[in-house]
C-alpha positions as CSV (number, residue, x, y, z in Angstrom):
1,X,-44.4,-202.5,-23.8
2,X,-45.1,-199.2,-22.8
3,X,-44.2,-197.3,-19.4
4,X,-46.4,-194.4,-18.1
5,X,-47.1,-192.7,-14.4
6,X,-50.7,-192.0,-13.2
7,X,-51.1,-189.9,-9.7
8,X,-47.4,-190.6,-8.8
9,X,-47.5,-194.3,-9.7
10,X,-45.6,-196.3,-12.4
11,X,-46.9,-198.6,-14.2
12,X,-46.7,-200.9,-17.5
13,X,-48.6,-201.6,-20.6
14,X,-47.9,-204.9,-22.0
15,X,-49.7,-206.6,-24.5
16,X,-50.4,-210.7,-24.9
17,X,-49.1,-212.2,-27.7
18,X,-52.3,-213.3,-28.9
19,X,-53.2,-209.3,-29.3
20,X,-51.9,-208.5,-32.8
21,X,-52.4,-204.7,-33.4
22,X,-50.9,-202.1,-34.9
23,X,-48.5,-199.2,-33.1
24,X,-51.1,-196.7,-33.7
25,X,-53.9,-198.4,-31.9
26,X,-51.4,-199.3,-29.2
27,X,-50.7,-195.8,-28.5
28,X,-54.5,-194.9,-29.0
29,X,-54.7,-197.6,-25.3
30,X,-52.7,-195.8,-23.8
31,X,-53.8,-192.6,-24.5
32,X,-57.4,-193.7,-23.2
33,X,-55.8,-195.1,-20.4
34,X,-54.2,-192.0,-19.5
35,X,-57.5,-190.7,-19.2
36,X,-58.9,-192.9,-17.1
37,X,-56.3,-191.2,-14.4
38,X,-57.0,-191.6,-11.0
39,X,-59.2,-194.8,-11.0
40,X,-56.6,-197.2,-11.8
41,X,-55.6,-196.6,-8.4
42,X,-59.1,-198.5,-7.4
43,X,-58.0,-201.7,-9.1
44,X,-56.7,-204.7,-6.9
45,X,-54.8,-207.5,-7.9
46,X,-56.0,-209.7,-10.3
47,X,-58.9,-207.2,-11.3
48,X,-60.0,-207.1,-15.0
49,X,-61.5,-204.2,-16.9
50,X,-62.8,-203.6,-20.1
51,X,-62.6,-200.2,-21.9
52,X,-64.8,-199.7,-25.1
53,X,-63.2,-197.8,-27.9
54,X,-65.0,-196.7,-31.5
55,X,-61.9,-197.5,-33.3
56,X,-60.4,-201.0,-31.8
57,X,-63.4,-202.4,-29.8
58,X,-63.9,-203.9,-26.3
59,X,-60.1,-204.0,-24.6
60,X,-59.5,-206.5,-22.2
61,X,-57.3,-205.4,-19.3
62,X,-55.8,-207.6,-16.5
63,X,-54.8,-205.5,-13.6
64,X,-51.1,-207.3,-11.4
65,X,-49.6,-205.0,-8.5
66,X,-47.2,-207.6,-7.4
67,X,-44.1,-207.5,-8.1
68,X,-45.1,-204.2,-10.2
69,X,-48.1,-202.1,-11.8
70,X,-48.5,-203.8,-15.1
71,X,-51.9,-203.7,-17.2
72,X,-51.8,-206.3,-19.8
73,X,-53.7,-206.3,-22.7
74,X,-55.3,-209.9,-22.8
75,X,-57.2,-209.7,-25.9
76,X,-59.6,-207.1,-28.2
77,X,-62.9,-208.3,-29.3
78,X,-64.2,-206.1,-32.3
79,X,-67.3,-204.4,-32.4
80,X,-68.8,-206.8,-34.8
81,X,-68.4,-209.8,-32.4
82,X,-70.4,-207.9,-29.5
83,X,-73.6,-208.9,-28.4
84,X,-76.5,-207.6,-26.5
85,X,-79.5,-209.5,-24.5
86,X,-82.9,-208.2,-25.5
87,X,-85.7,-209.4,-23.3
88,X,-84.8,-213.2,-23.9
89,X,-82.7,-213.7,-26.8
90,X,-79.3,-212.6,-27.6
91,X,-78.1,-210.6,-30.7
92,X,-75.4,-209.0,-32.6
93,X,-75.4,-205.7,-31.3
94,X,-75.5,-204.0,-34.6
């Protein structure tokens, strides 16, 4: 669990258990998160977002403001389990 403050506001970073990463690409999320700034701000309760990242993959955020600001990461898909529609059929997206 990590605690950080964007644009005057405190929030945390929790992670499900089902997420099993290492420290260094936990702090790596919140890094990117901390540059996503201001636009957390935009999110409402029970929003989801998904950043992409090179290095972990598609990241999986739920978004609660009641009781607190918590983002919880709810689960990381890879890169190599993405897919992309093309005209009508679905791929891998490598």
């Amino acid at each position: 669990m990590y605690r950080f403050s964007i644009a005057g506001e405190d929030w945390i970073l929790r992670f499900s258990p089902q997420v099993l990463i290492e420290a260094d690409e936990k702090q790596a999320i919140l890094m990117s998160l901390l540059h996503i700034g201001n636009d957390l701000a935009e999110f409402s309760h029970g929003d989801a977002f998904i950043m992409f990242t090179k290095k972990i993959g598609a990241i999986v955020f739920d978004v609660e403001r009641i009781p607190s600001l918590i983002l919880t990461v709810s689960n990381i898909v890879p890169e190599e389990n993405w897919y992309v529609q093309e005209k009508n059929s679905i791929k891998p997206s490598k």
